[in-house]
ChimeraX commands (.cxc) that place a marker at each C-alpha (Angstrom):
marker #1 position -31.84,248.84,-49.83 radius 0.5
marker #1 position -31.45,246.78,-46.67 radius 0.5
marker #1 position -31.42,243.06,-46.70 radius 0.5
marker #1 position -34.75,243.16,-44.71 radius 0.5
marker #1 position -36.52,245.09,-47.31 radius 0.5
marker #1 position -35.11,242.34,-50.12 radius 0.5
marker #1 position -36.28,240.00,-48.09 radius 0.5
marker #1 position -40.10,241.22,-47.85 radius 0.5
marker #1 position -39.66,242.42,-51.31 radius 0.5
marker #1 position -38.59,238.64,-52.21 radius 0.5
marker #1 position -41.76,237.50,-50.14 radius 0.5
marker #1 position -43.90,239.57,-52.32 radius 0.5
marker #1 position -42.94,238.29,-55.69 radius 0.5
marker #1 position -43.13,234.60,-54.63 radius 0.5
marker #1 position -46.53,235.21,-53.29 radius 0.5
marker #1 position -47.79,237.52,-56.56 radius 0.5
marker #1 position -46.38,234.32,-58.44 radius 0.5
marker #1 position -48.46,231.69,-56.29 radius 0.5
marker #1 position -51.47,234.03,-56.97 radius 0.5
marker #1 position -50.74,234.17,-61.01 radius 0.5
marker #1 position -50.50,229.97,-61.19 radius 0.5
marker #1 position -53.72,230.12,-59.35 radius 0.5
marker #1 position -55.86,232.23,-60.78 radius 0.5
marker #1 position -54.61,230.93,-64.11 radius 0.5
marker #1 position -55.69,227.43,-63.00 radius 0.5
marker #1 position -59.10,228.77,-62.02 radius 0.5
marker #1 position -59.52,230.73,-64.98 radius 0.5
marker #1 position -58.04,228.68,-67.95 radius 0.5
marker #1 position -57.34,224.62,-66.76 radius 0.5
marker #1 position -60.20,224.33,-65.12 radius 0.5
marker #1 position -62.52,226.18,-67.36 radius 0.5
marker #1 position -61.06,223.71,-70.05 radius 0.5
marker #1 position -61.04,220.62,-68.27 radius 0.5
marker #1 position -64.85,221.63,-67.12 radius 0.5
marker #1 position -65.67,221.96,-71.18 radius 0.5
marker #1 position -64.18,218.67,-72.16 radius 0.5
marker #1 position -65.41,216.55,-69.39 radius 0.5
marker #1 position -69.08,217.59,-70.32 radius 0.5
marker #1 position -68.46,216.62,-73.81 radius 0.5
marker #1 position -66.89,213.19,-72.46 radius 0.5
marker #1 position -70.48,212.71,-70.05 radius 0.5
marker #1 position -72.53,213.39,-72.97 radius 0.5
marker #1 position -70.92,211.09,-74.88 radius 0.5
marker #1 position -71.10,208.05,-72.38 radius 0.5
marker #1 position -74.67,208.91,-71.91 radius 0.5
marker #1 position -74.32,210.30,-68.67 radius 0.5
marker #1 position -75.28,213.71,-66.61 radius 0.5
marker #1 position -73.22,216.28,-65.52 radius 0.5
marker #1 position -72.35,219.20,-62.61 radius 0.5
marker #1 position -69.95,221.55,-62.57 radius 0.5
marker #1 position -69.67,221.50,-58.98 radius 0.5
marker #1 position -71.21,219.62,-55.75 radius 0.5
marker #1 position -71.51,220.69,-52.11 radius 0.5
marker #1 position -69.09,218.96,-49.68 radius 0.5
marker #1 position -72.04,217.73,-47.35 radius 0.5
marker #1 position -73.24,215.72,-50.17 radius 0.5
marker #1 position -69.83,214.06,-50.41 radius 0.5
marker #1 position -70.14,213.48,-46.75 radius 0.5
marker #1 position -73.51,211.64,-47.76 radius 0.5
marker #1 position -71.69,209.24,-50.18 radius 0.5
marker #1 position -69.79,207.71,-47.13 radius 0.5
marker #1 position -66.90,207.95,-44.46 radius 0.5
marker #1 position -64.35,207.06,-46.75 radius 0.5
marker #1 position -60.50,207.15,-45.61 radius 0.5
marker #1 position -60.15,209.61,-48.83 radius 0.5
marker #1 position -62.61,212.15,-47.67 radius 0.5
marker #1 position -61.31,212.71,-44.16 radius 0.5
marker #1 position -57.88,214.36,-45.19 radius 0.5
marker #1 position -57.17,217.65,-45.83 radius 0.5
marker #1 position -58.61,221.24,-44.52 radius 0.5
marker #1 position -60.34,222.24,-47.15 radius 0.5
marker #1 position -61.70,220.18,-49.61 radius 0.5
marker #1 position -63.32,220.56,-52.92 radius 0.5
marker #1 position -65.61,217.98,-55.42 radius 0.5
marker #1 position -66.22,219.03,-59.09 radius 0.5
marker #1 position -66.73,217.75,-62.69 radius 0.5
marker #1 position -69.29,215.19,-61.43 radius 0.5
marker #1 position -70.29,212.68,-63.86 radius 0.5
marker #1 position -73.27,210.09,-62.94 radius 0.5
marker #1 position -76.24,208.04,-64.26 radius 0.5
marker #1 position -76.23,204.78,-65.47 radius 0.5
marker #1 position -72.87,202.05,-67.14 radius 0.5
marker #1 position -73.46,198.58,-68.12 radius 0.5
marker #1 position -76.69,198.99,-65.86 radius 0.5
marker #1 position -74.36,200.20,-62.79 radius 0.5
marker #1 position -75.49,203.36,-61.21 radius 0.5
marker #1 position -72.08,205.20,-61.26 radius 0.5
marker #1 position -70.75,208.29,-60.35 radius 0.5
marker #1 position -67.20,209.84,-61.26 radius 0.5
marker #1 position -66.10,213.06,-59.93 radius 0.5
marker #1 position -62.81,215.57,-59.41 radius 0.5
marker #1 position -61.87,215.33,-55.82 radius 0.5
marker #1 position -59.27,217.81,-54.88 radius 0.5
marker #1 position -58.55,219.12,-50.74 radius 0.5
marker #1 position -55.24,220.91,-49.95 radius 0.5
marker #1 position -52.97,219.95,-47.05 radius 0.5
marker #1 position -51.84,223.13,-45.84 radius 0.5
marker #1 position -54.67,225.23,-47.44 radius 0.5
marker #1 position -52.31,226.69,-50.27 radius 0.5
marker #1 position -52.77,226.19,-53.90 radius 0.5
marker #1 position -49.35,224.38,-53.96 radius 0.5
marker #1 position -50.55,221.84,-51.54 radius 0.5
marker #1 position -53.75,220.75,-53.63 radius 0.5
marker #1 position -53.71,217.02,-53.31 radius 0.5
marker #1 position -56.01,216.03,-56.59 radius 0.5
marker #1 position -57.85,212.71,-57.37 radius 0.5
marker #1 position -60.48,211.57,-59.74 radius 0.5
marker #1 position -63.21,209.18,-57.92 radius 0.5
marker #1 position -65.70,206.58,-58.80 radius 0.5
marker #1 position -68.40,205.87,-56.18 radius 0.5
marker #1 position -70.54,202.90,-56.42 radius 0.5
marker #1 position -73.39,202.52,-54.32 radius 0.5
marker #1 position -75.10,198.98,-55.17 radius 0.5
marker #1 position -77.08,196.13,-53.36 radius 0.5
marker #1 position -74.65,193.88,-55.25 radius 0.5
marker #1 position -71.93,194.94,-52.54 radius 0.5
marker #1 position -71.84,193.48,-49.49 radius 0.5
marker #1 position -68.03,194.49,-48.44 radius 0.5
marker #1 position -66.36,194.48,-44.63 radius 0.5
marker #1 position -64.43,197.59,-44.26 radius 0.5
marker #1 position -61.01,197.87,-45.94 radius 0.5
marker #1 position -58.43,199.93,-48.04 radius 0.5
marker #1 position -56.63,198.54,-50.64 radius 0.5
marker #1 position -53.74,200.65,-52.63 radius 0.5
marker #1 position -50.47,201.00,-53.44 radius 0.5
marker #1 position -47.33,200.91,-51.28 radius 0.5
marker #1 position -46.04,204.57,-50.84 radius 0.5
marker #1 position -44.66,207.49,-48.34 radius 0.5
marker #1 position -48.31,207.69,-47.67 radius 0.5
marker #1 position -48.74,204.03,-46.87 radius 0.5
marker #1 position -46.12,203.43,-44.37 radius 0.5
marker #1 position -47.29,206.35,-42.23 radius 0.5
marker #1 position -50.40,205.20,-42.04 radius 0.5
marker #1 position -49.33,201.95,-40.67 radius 0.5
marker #1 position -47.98,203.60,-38.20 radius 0.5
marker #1 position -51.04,205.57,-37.80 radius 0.5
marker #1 position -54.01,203.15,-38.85 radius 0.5
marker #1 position -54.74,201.07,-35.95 radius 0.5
marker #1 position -55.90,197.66,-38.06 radius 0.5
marker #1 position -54.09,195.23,-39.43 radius 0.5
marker #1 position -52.67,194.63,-43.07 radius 0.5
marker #1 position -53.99,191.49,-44.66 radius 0.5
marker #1 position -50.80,189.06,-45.80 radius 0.5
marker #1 position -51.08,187.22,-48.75 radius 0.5
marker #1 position -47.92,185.50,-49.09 radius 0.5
marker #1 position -48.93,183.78,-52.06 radius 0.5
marker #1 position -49.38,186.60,-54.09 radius 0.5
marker #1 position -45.92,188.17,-54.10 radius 0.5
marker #1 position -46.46,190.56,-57.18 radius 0.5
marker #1 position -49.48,191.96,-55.52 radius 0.5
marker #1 position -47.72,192.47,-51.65 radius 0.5
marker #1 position -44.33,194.01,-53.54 radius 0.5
marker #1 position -46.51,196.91,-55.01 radius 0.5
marker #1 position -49.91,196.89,-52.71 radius 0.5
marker #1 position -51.53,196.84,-49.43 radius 0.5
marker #1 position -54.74,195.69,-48.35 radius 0.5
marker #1 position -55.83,197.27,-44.48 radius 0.5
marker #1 position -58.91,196.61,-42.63 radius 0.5
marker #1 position -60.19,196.37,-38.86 radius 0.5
marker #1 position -61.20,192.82,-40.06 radius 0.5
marker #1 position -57.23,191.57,-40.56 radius 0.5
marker #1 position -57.17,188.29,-41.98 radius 0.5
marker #1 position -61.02,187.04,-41.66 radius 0.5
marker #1 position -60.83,190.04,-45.02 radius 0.5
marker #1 position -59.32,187.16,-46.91 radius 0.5
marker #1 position -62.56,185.61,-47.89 radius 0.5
marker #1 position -63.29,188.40,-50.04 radius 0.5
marker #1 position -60.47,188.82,-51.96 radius 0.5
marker #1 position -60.41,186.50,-55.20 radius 0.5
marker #1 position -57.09,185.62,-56.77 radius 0.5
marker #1 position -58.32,187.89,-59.80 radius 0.5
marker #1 position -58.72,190.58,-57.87 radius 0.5
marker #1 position -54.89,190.39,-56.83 radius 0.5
marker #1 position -53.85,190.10,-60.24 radius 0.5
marker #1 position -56.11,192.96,-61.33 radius 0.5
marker #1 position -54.34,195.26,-58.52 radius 0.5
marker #1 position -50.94,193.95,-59.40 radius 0.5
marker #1 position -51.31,195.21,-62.98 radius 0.5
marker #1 position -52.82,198.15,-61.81 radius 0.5
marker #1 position -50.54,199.66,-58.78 radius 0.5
marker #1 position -51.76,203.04,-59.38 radius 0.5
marker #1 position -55.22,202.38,-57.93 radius 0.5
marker #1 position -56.83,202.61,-55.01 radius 0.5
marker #1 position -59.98,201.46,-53.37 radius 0.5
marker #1 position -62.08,201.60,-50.27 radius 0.5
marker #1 position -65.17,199.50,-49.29 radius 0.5
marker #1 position -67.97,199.31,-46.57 radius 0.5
marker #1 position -71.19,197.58,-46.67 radius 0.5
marker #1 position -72.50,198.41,-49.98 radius 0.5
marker #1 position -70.31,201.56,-51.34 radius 0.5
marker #1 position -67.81,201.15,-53.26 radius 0.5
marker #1 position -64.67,204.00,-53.95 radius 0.5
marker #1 position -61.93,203.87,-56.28 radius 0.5
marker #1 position -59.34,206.70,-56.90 radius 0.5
marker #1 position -56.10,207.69,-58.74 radius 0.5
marker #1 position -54.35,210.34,-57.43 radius 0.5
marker #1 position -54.36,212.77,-59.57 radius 0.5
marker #1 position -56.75,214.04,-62.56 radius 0.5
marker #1 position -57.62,211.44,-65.53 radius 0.5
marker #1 position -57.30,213.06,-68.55 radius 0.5
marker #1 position -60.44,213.56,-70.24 radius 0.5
marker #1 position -59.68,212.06,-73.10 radius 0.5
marker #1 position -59.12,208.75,-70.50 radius 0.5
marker #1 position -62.19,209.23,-68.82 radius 0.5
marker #1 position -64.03,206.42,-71.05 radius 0.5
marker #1 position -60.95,203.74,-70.27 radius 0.5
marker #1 position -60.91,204.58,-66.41 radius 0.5
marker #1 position -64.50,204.13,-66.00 radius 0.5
marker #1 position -64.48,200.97,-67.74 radius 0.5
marker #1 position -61.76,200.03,-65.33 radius 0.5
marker #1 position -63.67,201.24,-62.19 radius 0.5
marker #1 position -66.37,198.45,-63.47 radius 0.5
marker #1 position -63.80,196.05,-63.65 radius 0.5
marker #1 position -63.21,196.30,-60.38 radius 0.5
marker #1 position -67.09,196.66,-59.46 radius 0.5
marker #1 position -67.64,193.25,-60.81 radius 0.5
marker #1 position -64.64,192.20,-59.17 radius 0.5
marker #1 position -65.97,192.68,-55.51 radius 0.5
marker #1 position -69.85,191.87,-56.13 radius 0.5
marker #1 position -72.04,189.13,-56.39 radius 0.5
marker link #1:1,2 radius 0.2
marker link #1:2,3 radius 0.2
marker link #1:3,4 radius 0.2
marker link #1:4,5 radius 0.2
marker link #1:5,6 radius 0.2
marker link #1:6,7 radius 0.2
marker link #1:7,8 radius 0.2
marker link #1:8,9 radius 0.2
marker link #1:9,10 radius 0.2
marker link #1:10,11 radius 0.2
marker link #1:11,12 radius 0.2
marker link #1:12,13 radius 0.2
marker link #1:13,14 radius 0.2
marker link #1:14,15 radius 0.2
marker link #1:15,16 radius 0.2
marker link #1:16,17 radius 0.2
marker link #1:17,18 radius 0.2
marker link #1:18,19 radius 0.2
marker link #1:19,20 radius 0.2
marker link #1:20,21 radius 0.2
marker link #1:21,22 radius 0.2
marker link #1:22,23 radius 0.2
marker link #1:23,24 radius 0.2
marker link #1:24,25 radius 0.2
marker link #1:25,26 radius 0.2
marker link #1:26,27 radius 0.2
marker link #1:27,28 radius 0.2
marker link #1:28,29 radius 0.2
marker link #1:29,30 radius 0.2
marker link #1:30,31 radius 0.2
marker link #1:31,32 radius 0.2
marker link #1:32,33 radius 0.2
marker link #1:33,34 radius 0.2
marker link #1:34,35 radius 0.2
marker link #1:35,36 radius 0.2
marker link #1:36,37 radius 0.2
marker link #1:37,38 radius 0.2
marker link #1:38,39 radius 0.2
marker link #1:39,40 radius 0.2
marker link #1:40,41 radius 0.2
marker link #1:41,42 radius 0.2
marker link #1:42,43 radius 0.2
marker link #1:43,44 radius 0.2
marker link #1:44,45 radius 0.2
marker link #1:45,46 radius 0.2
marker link #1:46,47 radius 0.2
marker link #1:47,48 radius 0.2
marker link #1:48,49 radius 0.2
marker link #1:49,50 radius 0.2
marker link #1:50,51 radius 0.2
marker link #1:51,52 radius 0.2
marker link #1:52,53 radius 0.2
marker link #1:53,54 radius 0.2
marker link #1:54,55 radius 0.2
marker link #1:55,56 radius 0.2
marker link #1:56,57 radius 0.2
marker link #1:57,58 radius 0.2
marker link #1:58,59 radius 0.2
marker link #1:59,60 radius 0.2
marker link #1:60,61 radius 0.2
marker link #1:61,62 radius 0.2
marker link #1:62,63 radius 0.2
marker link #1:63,64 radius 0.2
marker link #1:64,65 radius 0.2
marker link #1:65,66 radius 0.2
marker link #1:66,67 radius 0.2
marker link #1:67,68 radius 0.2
marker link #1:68,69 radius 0.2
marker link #1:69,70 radius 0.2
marker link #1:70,71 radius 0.2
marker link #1:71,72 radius 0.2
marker link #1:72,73 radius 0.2
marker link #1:73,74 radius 0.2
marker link #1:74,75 radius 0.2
marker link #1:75,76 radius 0.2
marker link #1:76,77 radius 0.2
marker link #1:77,78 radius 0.2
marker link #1:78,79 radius 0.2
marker link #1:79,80 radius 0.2
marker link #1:80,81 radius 0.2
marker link #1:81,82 radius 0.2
marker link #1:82,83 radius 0.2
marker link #1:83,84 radius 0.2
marker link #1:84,85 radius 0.2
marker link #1:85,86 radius 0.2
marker link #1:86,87 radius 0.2
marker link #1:87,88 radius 0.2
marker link #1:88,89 radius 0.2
marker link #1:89,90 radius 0.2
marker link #1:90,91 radius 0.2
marker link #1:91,92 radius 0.2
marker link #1:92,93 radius 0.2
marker link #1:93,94 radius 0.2
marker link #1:94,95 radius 0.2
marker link #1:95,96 radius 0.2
marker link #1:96,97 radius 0.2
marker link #1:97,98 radius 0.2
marker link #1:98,99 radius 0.2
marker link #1:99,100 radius 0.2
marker link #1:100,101 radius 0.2
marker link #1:101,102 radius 0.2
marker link #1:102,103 radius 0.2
marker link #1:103,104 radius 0.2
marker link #1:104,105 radius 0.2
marker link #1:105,106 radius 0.2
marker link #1:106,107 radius 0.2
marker link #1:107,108 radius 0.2
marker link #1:108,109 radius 0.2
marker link #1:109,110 radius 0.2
marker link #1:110,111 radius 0.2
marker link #1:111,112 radius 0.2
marker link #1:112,113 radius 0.2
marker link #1:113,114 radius 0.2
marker link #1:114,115 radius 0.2
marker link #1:115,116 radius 0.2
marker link #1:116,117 radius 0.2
marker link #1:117,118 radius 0.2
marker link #1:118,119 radius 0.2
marker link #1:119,120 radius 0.2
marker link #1:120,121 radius 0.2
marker link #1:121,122 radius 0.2
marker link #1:122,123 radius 0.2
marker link #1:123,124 radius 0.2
marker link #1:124,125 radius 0.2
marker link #1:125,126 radius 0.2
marker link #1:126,127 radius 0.2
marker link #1:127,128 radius 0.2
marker link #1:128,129 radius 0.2
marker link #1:129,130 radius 0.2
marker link #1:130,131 radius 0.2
marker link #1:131,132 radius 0.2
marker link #1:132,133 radius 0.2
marker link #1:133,134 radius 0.2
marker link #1:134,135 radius 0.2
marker link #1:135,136 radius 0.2
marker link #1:136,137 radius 0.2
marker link #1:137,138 radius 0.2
marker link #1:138,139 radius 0.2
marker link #1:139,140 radius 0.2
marker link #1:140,141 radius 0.2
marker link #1:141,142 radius 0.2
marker link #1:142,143 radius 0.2
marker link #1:143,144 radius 0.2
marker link #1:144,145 radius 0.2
marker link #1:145,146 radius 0.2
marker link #1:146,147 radius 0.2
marker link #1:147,148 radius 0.2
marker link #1:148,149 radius 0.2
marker link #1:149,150 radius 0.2
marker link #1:150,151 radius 0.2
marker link #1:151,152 radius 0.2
marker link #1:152,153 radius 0.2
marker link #1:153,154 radius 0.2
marker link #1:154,155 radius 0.2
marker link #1:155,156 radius 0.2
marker link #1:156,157 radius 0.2
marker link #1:157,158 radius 0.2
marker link #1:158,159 radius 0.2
marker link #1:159,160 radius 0.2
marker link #1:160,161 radius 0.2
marker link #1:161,162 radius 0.2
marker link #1:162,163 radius 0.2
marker link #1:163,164 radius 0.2
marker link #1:164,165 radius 0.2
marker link #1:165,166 radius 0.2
marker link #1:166,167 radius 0.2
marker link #1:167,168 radius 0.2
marker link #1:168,169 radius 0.2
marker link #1:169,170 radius 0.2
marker link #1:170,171 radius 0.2
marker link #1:171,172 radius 0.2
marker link #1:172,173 radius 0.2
marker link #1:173,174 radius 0.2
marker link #1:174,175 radius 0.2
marker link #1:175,176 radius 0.2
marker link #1:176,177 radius 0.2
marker link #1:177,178 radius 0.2
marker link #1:178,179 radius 0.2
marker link #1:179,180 radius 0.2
marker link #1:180,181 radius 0.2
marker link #1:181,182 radius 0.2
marker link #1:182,183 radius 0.2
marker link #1:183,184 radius 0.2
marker link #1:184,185 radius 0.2
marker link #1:185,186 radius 0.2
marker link #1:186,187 radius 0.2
marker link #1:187,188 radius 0.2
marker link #1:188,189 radius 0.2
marker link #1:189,190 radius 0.2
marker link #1:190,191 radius 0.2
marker link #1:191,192 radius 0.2
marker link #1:192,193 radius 0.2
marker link #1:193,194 radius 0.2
marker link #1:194,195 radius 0.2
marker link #1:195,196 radius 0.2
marker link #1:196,197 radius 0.2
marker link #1:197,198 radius 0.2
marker link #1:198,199 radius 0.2
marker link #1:199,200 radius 0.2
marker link #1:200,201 radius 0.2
marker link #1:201,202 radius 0.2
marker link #1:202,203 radius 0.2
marker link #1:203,204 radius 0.2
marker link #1:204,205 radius 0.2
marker link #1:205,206 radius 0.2
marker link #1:206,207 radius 0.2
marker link #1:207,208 radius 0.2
marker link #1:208,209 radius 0.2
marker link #1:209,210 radius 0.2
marker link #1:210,211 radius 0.2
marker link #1:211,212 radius 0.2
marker link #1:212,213 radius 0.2
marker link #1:213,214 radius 0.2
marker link #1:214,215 radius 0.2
marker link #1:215,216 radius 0.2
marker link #1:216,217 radius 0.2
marker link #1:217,218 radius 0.2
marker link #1:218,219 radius 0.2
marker link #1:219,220 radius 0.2
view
């Protein structure tokens, strides 16, 4: 057997394995996760869909979040009413090279509310994916040089630069200093916040309690 025929046959396995770890994902996580974050709406009191069209995402807003990826994907959506807070919590999950191995996944909650009245920004934590976008995002980061812990861990970016500054309480930079795995966008009166990757369901009822933390945080 010639090395180019171990090399296609070597091609062929890999991809027979990428198709296994998929279809077992689509099959049996999913299908599970599905099942227990039903049980985990009904139990907050809250409705539930297995699945929602991308153009209706694209109604929620033009969020920095949404605009990555080729092909993206929104499921698991939870929504109705917390601490009288229309709400809505969702699986967000798009893939950067359109392979199953690329999946970049995130669970979002979206606040729509006349108790917002935000200027444009993003706000999370300090990674790979931050410092390309400052190279990238044509606003300015917002310094806070008297909150240290918060600018070691976070970022706060907005077309708005410093005049953002009015809007940002010192609670809300000790909140995101304690909480460096967050991440939040804002415009008008929509609110997003994220974690990327999937909450566990049994977490579900802790990070939505958090996501009104930071609701309360930013309205009035």
């Amino acid at each position: 057997m010639g090395p180019v025929i171990k090399g296609i046959i070597a091609v062929l396995i890999i991809s027979i394995g990428h198709l296994i770890v998929a279809v077992y994902y689509l099959l049996i996580y999913s299908g599970k996760r599905t099942k227990r974050l039903r049980q985990e709406a009904e139990a907050m009191g809250l409705s539930f869909t297995p699945s929602m069209d991308i153009e209706s995402l694209d109604a929620v807003g033009h969020f920095d979040l949404f605009s990555k990826g080729k092909t993206r994907q929104v499921s698991n959506v939870l929504q109705g009413r917390v601490d009288s807070v229309d709400v809505m919590m969702f699986d967000y999950k798009h893939f950067t090279h359109g392979v199953p191995g690329s999946a970049n996944k995130h669970t979002v909650v979206f606040f729509h509310s006349d108790r917002l009245k935000l200027p444009r920004f993003i706000l999370g934590p300090k990674n790979m994916g931050y410092y390309l976008g400052k190279k990238l995002f044509l606003s300015e980061d917002m310094t806070t040089p008297e909150n240290l812990a918060f600018i070691r861990g976070c970022f706060v970016r907005s077309p708005y630069g410093q005049d953002l500054r009015a809007y940002f309480s010192d609670e809300i930079f000790a909140f995101f200093s304690k909480n460096r795995g967050l991440a939040t966008e804002g415009e008008n009166n929509r609110l997003l916040l994220h974690r990327s990757r999937y909450v566990a369901p049994a977490k579900i009822p802790s990070f939505m309690d958090q996501a009104i933390k930071v609701f309360e945080l930013f309205s009035f």
